[in-house]
Legacy VTK file of the C-alpha trace (Angstrom):
# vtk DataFile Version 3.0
C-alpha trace
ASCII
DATASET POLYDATA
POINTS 230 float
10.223 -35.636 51.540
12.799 -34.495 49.102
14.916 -37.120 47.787
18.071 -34.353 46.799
22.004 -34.874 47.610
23.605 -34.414 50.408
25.482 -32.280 49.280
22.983 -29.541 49.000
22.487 -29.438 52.773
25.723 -27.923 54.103
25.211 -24.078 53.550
21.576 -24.017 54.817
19.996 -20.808 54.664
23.580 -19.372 54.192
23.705 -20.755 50.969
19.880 -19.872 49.703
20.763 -16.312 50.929
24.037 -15.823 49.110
23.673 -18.104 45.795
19.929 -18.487 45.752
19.652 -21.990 45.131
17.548 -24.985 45.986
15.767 -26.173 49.386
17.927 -28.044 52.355
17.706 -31.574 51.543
15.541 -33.879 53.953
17.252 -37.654 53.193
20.585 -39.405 52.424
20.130 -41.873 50.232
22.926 -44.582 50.035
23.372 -45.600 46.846
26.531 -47.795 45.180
30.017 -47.069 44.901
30.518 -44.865 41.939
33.103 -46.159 39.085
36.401 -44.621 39.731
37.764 -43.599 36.944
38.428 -39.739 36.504
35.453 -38.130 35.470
35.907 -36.186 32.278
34.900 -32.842 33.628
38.022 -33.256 36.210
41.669 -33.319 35.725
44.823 -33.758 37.221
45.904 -30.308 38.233
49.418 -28.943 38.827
50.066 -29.972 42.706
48.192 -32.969 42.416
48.609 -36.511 40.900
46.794 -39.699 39.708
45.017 -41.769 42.400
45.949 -45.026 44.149
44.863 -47.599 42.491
41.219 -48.957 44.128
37.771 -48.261 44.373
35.315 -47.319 47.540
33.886 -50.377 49.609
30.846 -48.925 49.988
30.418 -50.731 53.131
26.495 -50.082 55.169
26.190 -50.680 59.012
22.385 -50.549 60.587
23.263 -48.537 63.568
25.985 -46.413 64.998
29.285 -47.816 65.873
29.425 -48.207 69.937
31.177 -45.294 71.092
34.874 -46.704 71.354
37.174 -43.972 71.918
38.476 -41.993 74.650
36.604 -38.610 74.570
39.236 -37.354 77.047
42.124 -38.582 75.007
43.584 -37.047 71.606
43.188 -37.840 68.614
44.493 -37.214 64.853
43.641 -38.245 61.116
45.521 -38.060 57.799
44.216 -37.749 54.832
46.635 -38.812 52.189
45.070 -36.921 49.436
45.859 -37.103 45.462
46.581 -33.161 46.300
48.268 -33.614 49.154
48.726 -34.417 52.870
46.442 -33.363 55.531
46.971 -33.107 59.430
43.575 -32.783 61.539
43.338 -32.640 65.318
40.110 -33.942 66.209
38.170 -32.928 69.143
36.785 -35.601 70.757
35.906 -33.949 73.927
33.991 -31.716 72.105
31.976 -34.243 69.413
32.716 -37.937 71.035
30.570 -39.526 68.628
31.598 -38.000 65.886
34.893 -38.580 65.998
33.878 -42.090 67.001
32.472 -42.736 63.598
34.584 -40.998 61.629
37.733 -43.001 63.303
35.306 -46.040 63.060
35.000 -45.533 59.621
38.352 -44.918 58.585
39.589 -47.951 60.594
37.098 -50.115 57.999
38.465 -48.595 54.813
35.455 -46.518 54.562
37.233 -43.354 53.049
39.753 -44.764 50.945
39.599 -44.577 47.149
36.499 -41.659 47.819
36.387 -38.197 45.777
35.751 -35.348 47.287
32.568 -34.310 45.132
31.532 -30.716 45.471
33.784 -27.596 45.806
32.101 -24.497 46.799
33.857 -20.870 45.993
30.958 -18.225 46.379
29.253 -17.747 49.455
30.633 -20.502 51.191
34.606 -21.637 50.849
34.203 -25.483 51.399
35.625 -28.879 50.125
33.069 -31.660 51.017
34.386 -35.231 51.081
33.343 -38.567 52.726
30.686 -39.914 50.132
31.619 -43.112 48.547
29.887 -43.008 45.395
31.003 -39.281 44.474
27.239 -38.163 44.093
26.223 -36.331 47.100
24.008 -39.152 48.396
26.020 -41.533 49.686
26.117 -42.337 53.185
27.284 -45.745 55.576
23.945 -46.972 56.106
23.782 -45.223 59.610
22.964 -41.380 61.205
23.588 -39.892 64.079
22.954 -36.663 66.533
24.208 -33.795 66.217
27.684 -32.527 68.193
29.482 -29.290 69.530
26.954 -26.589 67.830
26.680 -24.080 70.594
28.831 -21.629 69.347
29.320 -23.003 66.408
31.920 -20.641 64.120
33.631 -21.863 60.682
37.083 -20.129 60.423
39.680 -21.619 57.884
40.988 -25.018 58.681
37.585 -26.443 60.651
36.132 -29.915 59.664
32.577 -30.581 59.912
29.729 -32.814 58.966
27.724 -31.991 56.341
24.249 -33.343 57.160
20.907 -33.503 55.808
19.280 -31.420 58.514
18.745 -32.064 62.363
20.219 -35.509 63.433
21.592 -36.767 60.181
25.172 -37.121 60.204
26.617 -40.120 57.890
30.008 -40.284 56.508
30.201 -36.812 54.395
32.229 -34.203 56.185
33.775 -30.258 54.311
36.429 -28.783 55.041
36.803 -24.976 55.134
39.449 -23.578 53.328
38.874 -19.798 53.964
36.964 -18.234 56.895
33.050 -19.063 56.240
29.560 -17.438 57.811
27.595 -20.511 58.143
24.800 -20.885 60.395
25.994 -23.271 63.700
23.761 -26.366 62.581
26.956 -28.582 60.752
29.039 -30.410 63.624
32.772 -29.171 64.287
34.519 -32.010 64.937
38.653 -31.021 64.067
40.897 -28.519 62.609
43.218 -29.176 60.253
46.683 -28.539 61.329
48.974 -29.289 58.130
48.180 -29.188 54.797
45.904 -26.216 54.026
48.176 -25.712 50.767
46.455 -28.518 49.556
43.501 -27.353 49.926
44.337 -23.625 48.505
45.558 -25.750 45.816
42.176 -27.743 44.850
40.327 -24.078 45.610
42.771 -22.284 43.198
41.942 -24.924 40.199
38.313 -23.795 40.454
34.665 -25.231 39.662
34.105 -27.693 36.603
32.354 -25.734 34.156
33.245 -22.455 36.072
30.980 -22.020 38.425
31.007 -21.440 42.079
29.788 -24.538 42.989
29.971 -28.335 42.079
32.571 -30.890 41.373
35.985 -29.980 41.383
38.464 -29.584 38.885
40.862 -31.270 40.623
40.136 -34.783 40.885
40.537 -35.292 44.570
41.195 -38.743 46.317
41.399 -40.451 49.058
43.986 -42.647 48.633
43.779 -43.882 52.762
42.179 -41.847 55.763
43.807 -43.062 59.315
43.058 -41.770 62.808
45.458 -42.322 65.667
45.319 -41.944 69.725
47.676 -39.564 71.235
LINES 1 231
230 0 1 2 3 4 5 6 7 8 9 10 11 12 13 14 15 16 17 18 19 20 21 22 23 24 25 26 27 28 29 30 31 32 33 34 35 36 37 38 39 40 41 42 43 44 45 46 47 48 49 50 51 52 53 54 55 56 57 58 59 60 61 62 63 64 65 66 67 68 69 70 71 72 73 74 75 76 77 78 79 80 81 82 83 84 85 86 87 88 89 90 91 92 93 94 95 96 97 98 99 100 101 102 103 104 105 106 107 108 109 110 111 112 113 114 115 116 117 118 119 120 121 122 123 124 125 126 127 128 129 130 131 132 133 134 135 136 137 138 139 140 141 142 143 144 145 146 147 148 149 150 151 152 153 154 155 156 157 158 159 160 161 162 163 164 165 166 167 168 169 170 171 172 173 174 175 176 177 178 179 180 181 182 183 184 185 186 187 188 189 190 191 192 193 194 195 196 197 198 199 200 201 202 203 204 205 206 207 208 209 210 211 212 213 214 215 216 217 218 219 220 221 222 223 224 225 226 227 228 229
């Protein structure tokens, strides 16, 4: 099977329709932490500042967390980003275990100090995040099933995992800045409900090497990802 990123996998057939490239991945590889300093093909962009200092844990877990939450309760994250705050509402009624690892993971530290690696501004308008060592391959050790895809639509402000195909789901997630036609195979799992500035922002500065799809060229960081009940 092919051993390609991650980060390929998101647009599906969507994306080998409207950009003609490569195959959907078929693994996520972990791999370890990435260095963090900024990379020389990203910058610091008006709107956004230098990182926290700190680097990914690049903690691995064998299995799943045990479903913890409530799925009939609510619950929020926050991304404190180097571009800005984000609000999500997460829909745990709608994609229990997803939320349940992503507020796992965030309660371990998992997300903190990450880039978000690949921007996409043709075909597709996402920001993917959630991948510890910044490649496209990085992953918590674990996958999971698939959530919430009957239906499946990908207006403006929706999170979602990015995945590897059927069953996959890790730690990398996108977030759609501008209404997207995407096929309904990538788990909804929130909408953001502050902070889409930031993410016009990191859209606006574009593509390294000007493109319509790779790293950004705002250098985008995690600085800490919380959830929180109620």
């Amino acid at each position: 099977m092919s051993s390609h990123s991650q980060d390929r996998s998101i647009v599906g057939t969507a994306r080998r329709a409207a950009l003609g490239l490569g195959a959907v991945v078929a693994a996520l590889v972990a791999i370890a932490p990435a260095a963090q300093a900024v990379p020389a093909h990203q910058a610091v962009v008006p709107g956004c500042v230098p990182a926290a200092a700190g680097a990914p844990n690049g903690k691995q877990w064998p299995t799943e967390p045990a479903l913890t939450i409530d799925p009939a309760a609510a619950y929020t994250a926050t991304l404190d980003t180097t571009c800005g705050t984000l609000s999500i509402e997460l829909d745990a009624a709608a994609a229990p275990r997803t939320v349940n690892s992503f507020a796992f993971l965030a309660g371990e530290g998992y997300f903190d100090h990450t880039r978000c690696h690949r921007l996409t501004t043709q075909g597709i308008y996402v920001l993917q995040c959630g991948d510890p060592t910044a490649t496209g391959m990085g992953g918590p050790g674990y996958k999971f099933g698939d959530e919430n895809l009957a239906g499946a639509v990908y207006p403006a402000g929706t999170v979602a995992m990015a995945n590897a195909g059927p069953g996959t789901n890790g730690s990398q997630f996108f977030l759609v800045y501008r209404d997207t036609q995407l096929p309904p195979n990538y788990t909804p799992f929130g909408r953001i409900t502050e902070g889409m500035d930031a993410l016009t922002t990191i859209a606006n500065a574009g593509v390294a090497g000007g493109g319509g799809d790779g790293t950004p060229v705002a250098d985008v960081v995690f600085n800490a990802v919380t959830t929180a009940q109620g």
